[in-house]
C-alpha positions as CSV (number, residue, x, y, z in Angstrom):
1,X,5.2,-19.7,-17.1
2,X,7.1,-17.5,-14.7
3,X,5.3,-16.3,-11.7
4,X,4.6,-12.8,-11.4
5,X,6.1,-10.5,-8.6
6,X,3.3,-8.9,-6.6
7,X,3.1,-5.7,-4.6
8,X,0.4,-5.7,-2.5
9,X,-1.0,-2.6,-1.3
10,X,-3.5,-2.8,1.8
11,X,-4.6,-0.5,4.8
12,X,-2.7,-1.1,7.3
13,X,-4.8,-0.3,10.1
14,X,-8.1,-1.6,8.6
15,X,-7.3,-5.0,6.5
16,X,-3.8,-6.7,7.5
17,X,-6.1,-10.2,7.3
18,X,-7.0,-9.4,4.2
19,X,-3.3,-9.1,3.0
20,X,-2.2,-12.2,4.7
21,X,-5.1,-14.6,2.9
22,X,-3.8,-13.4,0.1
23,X,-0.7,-14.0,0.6
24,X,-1.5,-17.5,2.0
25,X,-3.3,-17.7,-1.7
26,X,0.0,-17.3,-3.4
27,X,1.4,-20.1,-2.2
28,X,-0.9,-22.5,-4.4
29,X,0.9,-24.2,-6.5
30,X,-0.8,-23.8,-9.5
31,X,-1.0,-19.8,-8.9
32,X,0.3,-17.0,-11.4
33,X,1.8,-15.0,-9.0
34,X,4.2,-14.6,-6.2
35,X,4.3,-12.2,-3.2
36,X,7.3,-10.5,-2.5
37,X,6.1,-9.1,1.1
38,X,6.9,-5.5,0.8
39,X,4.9,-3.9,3.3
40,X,5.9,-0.4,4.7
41,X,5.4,0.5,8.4
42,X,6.9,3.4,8.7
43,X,5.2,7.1,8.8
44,X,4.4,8.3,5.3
45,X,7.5,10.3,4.5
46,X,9.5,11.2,1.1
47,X,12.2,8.6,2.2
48,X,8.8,6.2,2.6
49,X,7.9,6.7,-0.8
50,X,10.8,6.6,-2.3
51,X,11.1,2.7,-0.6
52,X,7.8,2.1,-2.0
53,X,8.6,3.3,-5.5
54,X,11.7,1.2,-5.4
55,X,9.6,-1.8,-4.3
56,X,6.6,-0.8,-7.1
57,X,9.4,-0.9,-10.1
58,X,10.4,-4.0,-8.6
59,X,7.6,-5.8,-9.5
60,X,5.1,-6.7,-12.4
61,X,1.9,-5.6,-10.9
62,X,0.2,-4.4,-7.8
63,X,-2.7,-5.7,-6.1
64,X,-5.0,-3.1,-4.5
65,X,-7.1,-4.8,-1.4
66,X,-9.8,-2.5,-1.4
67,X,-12.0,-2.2,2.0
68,X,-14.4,-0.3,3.7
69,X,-11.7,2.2,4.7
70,X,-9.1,2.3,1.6
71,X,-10.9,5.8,0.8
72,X,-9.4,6.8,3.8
73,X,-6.0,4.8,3.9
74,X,-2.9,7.3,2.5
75,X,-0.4,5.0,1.9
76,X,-2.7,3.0,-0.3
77,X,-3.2,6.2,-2.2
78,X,0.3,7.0,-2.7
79,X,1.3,3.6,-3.7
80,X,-1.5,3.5,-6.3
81,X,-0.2,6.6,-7.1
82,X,3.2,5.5,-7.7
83,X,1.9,2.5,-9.5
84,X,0.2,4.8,-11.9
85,X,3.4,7.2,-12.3
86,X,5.8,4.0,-13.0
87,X,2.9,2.1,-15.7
88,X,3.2,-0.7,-13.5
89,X,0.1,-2.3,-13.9
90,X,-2.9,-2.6,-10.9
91,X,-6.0,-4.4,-10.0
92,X,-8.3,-3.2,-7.4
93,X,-9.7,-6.2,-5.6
94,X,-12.9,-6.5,-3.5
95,X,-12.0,-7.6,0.1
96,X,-14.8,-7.6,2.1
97,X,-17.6,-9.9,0.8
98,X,-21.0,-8.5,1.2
99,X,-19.6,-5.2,2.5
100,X,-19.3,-1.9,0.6
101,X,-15.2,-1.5,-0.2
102,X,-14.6,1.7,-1.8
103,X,-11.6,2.9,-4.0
104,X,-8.3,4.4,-2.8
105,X,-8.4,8.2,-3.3
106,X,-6.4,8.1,-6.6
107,X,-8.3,5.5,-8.3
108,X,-9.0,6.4,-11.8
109,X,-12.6,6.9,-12.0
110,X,-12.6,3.9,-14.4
111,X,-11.2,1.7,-12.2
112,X,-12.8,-1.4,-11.6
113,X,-13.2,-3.1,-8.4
114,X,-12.8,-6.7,-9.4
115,X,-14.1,-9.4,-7.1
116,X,-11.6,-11.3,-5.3
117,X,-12.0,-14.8,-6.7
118,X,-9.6,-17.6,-8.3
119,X,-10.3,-16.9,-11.8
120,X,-10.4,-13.3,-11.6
121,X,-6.7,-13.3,-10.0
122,X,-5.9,-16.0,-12.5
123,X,-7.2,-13.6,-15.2
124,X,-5.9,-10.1,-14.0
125,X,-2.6,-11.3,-13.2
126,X,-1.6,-13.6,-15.6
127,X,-2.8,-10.9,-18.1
128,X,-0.2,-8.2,-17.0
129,X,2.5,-6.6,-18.3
């Protein structure tokens, strides 16, 4: 089975270590997924979102690290956002154990923060598209 290509979307500011585990996860062998490290760090701007979108289409799904702070976190939004406007498929992932991690801004009120665990990426992933 092919590997699938992963955007991950993070807070910057707030998570980075989060986004790194998980991309030192990927490298498992046995893994359904791959990271293509498409991290942003510019300004939010149109030319910024338009690099993201490109990046979003580019891939099979997107992984939403959610934290204490991704309420707050505006490129998170806007690349959930984009996710949402290209149907590329997202999980929202729970990134800080035993802390409260809340939703970016334009989660869908259904959304489900899934708990960051083996089988659940295992599940989610190798589920999409």
């Amino acid at each position: 089975m092919a590997k699938k290509r992963s955007f991950i979307s993070f807070d910057y500011d707030h998570d980075l270590d989060l986004k790194n585990l998980l991309v030192g996860q990927a490298r498992n062998e046995d893994t359904p997924f791959e990271i293509v490290d498409m991290s942003i760090k510019d300004a939010i701007s149109k030319e910024w979102k338009e690099k993201a979108r490109t990046r979003i289409k580019g891939c099979d799904v997107v992984l939403v690290i959610c934290g204490e702070h991704t309420d707050s976190a505006a490129g998170v939004a806007a690349e959930l956002s984009i996710s949402q406007e290209e149907k590329v498929p997202y999980f929202l992932l729970s990134g800080r154990s035993g802390k409260t991690c809340v939703k970016p801004k334009t989660a869908k009120s259904d959304d489900k923060i899934y708990k960051w665990t083996w089988d659940n990426l295992k599940a989610l992933i190798g589920g999409s598209r």
